[in-house]
TORKOL-4160 file (C-alpha; in steps of 0.2 Angstrom, whole numbers, padded with zeros to 4 digits, m for minus):
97
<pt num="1" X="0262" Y="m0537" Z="0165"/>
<pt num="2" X="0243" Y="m0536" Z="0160"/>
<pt num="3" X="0247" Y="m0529" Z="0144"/>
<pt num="4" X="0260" Y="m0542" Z="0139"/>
<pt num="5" X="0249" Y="m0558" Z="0145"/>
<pt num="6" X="0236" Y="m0549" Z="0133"/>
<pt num="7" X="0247" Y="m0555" Z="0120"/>
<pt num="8" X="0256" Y="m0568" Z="0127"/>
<pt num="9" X="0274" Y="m0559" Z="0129"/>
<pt num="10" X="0286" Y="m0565" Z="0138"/>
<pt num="11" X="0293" Y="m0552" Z="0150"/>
<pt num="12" X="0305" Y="m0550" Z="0165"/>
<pt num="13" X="0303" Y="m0538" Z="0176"/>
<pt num="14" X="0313" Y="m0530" Z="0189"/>
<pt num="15" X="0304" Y="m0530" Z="0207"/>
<pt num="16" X="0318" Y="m0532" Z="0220"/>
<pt num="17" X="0323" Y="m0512" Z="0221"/>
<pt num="18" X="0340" Y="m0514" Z="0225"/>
<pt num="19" X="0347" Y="m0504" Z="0205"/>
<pt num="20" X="0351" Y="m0523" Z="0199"/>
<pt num="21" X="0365" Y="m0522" Z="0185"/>
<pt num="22" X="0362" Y="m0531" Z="0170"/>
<pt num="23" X="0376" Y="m0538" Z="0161"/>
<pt num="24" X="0369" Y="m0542" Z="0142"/>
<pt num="25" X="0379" Y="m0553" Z="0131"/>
<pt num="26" X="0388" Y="m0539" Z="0121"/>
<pt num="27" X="0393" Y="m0528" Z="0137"/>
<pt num="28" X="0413" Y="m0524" Z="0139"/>
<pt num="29" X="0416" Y="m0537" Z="0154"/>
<pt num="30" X="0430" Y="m0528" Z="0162"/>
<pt num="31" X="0420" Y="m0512" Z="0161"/>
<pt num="32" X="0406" Y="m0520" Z="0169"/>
<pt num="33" X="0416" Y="m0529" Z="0183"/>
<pt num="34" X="0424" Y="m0513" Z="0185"/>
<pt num="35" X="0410" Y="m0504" Z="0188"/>
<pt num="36" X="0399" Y="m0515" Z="0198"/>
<pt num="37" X="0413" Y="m0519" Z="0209"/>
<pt num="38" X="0415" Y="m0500" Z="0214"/>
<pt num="39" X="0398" Y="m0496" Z="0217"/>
<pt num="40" X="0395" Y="m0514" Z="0226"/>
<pt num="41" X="0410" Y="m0508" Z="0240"/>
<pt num="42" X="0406" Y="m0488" Z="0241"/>
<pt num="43" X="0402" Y="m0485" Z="0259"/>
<pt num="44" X="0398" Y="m0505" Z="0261"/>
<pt num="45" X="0390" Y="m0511" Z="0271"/>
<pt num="46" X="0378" Y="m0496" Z="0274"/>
<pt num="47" X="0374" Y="m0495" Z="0252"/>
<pt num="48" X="0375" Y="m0511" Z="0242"/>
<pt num="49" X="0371" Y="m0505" Z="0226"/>
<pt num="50" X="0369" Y="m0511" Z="0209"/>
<pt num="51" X="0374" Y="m0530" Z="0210"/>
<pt num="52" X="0373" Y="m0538" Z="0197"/>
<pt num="53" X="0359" Y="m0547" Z="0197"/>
<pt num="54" X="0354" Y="m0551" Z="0180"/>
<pt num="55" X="0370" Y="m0558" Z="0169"/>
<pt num="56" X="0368" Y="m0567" Z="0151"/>
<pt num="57" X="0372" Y="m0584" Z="0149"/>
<pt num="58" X="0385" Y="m0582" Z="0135"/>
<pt num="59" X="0395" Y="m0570" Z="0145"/>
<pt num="60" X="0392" Y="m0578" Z="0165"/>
<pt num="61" X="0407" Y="m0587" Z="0165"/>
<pt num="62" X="0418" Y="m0574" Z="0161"/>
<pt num="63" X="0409" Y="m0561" Z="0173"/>
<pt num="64" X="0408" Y="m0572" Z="0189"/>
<pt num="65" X="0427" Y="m0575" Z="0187"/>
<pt num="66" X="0433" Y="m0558" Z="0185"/>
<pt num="67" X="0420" Y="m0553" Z="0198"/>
<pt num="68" X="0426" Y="m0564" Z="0211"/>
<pt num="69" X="0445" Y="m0560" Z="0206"/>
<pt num="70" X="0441" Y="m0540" Z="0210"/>
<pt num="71" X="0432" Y="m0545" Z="0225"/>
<pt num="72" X="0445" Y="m0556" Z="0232"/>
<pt num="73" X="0457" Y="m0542" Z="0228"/>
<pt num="74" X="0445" Y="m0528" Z="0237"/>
<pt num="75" X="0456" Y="m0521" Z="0251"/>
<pt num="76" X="0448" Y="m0522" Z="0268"/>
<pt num="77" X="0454" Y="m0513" Z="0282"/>
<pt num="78" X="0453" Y="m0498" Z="0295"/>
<pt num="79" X="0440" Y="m0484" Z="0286"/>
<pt num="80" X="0453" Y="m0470" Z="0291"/>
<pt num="81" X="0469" Y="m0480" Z="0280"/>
<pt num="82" X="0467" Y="m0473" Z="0263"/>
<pt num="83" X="0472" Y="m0489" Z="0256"/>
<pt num="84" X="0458" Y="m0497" Z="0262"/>
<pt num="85" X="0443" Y="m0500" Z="0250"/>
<pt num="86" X="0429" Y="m0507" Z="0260"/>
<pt num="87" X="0428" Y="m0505" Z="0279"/>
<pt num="88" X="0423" Y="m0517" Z="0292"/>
<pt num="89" X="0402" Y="m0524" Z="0297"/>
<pt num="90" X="0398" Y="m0508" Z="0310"/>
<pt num="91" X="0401" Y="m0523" Z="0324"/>
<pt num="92" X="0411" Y="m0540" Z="0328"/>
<pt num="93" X="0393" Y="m0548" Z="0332"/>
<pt num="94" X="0387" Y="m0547" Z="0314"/>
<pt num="95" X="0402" Y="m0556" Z="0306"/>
<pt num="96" X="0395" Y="m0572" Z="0311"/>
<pt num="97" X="0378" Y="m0568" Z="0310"/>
């Protein structure tokens, strides 16, 4: 940051530590949705990785309503039930919390 306000260039940087994804304007939608949705549900809720945090204008649209079409579609259920996808919060008390 020190060295781009020497020269006044404008920057962003990624502080949150959490492997944002970041979805440019060019990037295959499906492939990113795809990918992003499988790595946000592995092992959830104990890893929520690589979400997509940073998402071009010119393609937001498009991702946020294929995202939230694969996340409706994710199946929740029983961790043991190979059909599910994503298993349950680790206790009832944290669905409402």
């Amino acid at each position: 940051m020190h060295a781009a306000a020497d020269n006044i260039t404008k920057v962003s940087l990624e502080l949150g530590g959490k492997a944002p994804a970041i979805v440019m304007g060019d990037a295959d939608i499906d492939l990113a949705v795809r990918a992003i949705h499988a790595s946000r549900i592995i092992n959830t809720p104990g890893m929520q990785l690589r979400r997509a945090r940073y998402v071009h204008e010119s393609v937001a649209e498009e991702f946020t309503t294929k995202m939230i079409a694969a996340m409706e579609q994710t199946v929740v259920g029983d961790p043991f039930d190979p059909a599910t996808e994503m298993g349950p919060l680790v206790s009832k008390r944290s669905w409402t919390t």
